[in-house]
C-alpha positions as CSV (number, residue, x, y, z in Angstrom):
1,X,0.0,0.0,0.0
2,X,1.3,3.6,-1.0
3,X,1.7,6.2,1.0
4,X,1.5,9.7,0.5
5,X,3.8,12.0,1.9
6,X,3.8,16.1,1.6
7,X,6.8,18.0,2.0
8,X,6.7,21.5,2.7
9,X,8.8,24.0,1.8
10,X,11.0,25.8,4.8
11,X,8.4,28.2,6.2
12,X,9.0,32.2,7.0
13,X,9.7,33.0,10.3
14,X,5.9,34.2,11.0
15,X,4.2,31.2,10.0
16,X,6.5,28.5,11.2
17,X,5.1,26.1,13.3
18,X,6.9,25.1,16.7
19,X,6.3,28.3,18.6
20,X,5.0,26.0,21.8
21,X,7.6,24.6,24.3
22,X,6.7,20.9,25.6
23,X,7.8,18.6,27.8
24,X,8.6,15.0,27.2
25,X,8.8,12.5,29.1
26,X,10.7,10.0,28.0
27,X,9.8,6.3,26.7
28,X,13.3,5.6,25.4
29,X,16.6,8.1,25.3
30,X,17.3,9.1,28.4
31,X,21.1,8.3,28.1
32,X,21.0,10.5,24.5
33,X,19.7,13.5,26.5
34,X,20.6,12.8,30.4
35,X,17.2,13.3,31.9
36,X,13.8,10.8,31.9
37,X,12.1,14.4,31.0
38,X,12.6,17.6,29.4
39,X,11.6,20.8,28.2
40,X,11.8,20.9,24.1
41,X,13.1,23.9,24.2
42,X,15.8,23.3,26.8
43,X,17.1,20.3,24.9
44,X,17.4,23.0,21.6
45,X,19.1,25.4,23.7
46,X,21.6,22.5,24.6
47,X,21.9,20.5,20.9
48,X,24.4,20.7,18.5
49,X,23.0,18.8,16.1
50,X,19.5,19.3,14.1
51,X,16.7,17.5,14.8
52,X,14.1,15.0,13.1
53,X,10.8,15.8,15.6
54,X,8.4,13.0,14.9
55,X,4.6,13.1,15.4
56,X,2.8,10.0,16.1
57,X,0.2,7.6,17.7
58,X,0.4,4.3,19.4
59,X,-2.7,3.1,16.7
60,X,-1.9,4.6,13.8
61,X,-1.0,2.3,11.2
62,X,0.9,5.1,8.5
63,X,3.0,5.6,12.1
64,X,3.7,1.9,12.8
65,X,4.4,1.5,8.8
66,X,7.4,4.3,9.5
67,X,8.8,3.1,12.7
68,X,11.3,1.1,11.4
69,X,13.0,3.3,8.9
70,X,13.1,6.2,11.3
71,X,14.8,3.4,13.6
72,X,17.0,2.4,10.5
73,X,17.7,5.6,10.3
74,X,18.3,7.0,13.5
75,X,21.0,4.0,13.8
76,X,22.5,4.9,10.8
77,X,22.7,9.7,11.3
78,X,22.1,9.6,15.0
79,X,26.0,11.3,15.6
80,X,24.7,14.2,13.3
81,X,21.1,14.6,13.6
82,X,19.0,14.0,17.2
83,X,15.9,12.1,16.6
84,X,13.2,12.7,18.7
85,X,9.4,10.8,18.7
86,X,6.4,12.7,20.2
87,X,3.2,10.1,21.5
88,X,0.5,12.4,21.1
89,X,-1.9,9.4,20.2
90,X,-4.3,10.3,23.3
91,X,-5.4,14.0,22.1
92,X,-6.2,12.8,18.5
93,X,-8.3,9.5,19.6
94,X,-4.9,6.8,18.5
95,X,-4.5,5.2,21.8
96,X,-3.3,5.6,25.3
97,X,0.4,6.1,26.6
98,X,0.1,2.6,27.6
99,X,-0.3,1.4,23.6
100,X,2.6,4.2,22.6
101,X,4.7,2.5,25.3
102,X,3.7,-0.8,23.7
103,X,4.6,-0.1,20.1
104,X,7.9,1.3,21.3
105,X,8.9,-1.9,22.6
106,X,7.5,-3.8,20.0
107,X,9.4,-2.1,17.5
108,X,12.5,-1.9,19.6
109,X,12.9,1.5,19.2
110,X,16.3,3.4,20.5
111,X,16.0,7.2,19.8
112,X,14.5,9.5,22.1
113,X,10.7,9.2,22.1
114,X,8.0,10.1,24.9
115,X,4.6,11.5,25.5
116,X,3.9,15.0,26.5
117,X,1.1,16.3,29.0
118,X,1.1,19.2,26.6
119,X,-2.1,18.9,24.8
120,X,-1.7,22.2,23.0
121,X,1.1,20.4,21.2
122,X,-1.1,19.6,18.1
123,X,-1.9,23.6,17.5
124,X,1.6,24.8,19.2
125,X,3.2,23.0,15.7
126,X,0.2,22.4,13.3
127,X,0.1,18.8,13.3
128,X,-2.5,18.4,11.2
129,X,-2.2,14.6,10.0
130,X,-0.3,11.5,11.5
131,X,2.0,10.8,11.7
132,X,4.0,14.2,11.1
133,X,8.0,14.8,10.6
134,X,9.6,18.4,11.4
135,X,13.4,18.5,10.2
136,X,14.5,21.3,12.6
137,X,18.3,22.9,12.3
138,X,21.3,23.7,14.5
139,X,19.2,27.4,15.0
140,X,16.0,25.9,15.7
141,X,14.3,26.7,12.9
142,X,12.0,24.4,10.7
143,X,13.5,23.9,7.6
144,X,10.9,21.2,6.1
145,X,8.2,19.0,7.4
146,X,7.3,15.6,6.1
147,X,3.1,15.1,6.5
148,X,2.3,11.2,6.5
149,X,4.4,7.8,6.5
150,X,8.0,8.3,5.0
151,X,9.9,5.9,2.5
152,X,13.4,4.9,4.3
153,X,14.9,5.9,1.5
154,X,13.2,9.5,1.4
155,X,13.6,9.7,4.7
156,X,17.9,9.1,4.5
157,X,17.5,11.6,1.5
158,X,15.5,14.2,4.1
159,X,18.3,14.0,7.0
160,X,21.2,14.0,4.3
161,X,19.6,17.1,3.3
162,X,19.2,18.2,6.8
163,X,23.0,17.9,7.7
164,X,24.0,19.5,4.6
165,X,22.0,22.4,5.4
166,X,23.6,22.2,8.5
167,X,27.1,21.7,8.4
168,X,28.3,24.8,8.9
C-alpha cells in the first residue's frame, strides 16, 4: 500500500510552526539526553545537532508503517542529527500512553521518544495529520516538514539534506 507524503517548503519566520515549548517525558533516550524528561526547548538550547521531531500515535498504522526506517535511520545519522518521537496518540483519539509505550517496545525502538502532558502540542506545531515529521536545524528553525508515512529511502535523503544544510 502507498503512502502519500507532503513535503513543505521551509516556512517564514511568521508562520512557522513550533512556537510551543513541551515537555517530554521519556519512553526511550534518556542516556541520548541525560534526563527521563525535558523541556523541548531546553534540549534545543543544549543540541548541537539538528533534529528530526516526529509526530505520532500508538494506533496509527501510517505511524507503525514508518517506525522502522526512522529506527533504520536513526542507527545509521544519530551522531549528526538527534531524533526525537512525540506520542501524542491520546489527544487525536490513537491510543493511550500505555499502547505508545507498547509499540515502542514492539518495534524496539532506541531514539528518544516520549509523550507530552502538553495537549496544546497539536496547535503549538500544526500537526494536522499522523504521523507528522519536522526537520529542525542547528538554529532551531523548521527547515521542512514531512506530512504522513515516509519511505526509508526518502527519509535518508530528508536527513542527508538536513545535515547538509547544516554543516556549517
Amino acid at each position: 500500500m502507498a503512502s502519500l507524503s507532503i513535503i513543505i517548503a521551509s516556512c517564514s519566520t511568521s508562520e512557522a510552526p513550533g512556537d510551543g515549548d513541551f515537555v517530554l517525558n521519556l519512553y526511550t533516550g534518556a542516556n541520548e539526553v541525560g534526563a527521563n524528561s525535558i523541556s523541548f526547548n531546553e534540549l534545543v538550547a543544549n543540541e548541537d545537532r539538528p533534529i528530526l521531531l516526529n509526530f505520532w500515535a500508538g494506533n496509527c498504522p501510517p505511524c507503525r508503517a514508518e517506525m522502522p526506517a526512522l529506527e533504520e535511520t536513526w542507527r545509521e545519522y544519530g551522531d549528526k542529527v538527534l531524533f526525537i518521537g512525540v506520542d501524542i496518540g491520546p489527544y487525536v483519539g490513537l491510543g493511550t500512553y500505555k499502547t505508545g509505550q507498547a509499540l515502542v517496545d514492539e518495534v524496539g525502538i532506541t531514539y528518544v521518544t516520549g509523550n507530552t502532558p502538553n495537549r496544546t502540542i497539536i496547535t503549538d506545531w500544526r500537526v494536522q495529520n499522523m504521523p507528522s515529521t519536522f526537520m529542525i536545524g542547528k538554529d532551531g528553525r523548521v527547515h521542512d516538514i514531512v506530512i504522513g508515512a515516509i519511505s526509508g529511502s526518502r527519509l535518508s535523503q530528508k536527513v542527508r539534506e538536513l545535515i547538509a544544510a547544516n554543516a556549517t
